[in-house]
TORMI-451746 format. One record per residue (C-alpha): x, y, z. Coordinates in steps of 0.2 Angstrom, whole numbers, padded with zeros to 4 digits, always signed. Layout:
BEGIN
XYZ/...
//
This chain:
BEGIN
+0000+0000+0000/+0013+0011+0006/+0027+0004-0009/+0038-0001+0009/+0043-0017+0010/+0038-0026+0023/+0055-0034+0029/+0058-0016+0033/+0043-0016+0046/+0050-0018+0064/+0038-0023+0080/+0046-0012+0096/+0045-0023+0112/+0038-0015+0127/+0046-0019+0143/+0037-0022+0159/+0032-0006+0167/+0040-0013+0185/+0055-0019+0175/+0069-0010+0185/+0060-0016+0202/+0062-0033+0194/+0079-0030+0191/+0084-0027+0207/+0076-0040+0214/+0086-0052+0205/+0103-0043+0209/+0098-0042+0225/+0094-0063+0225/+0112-0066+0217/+0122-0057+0227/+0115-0065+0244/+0113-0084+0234/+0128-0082+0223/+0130-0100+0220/+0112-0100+0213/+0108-0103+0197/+0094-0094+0187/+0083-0109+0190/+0084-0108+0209/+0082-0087+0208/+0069-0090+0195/+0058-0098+0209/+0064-0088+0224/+0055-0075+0211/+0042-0086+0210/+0039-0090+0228/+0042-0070+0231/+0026-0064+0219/+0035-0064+0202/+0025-0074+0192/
//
C-alpha cells in the first residue's frame, strides 16, 4: 500500500512497566545466593510474587 517493504517493518518490544523493580530484585537474589543458578532465583522469584 505504502510501496515499503515489509521486511523493513519492525515490532518495538515493550518492557514491563516494573522492569527496573524486577531487576533489582534479581541482583539483589544473586548477590546473597551467589551459587544460585537462574533456575533456583527463578523460583525464589516465584515463591516472592514474580509470576
Amino acid at each position: 500500500m505504502l510501496g515499503q517493504h515489509r521486511s523493513t517493518q519492525r515490532k518495538v518490544p515493550s518492557g514491563r512497566a516494573d522492569e527496573n523493580v524486577l531487576t533489582a530484585d534479581i541482583i539483589a537474589l544473586a548477590s546473597q545466593y551467589g551459587r544460585y543458578g537462574y533456575r533456583r532465583i527463578t523460583a525464589l522469584l516465584r515463591e516472592a510474587g514474580w509470576a
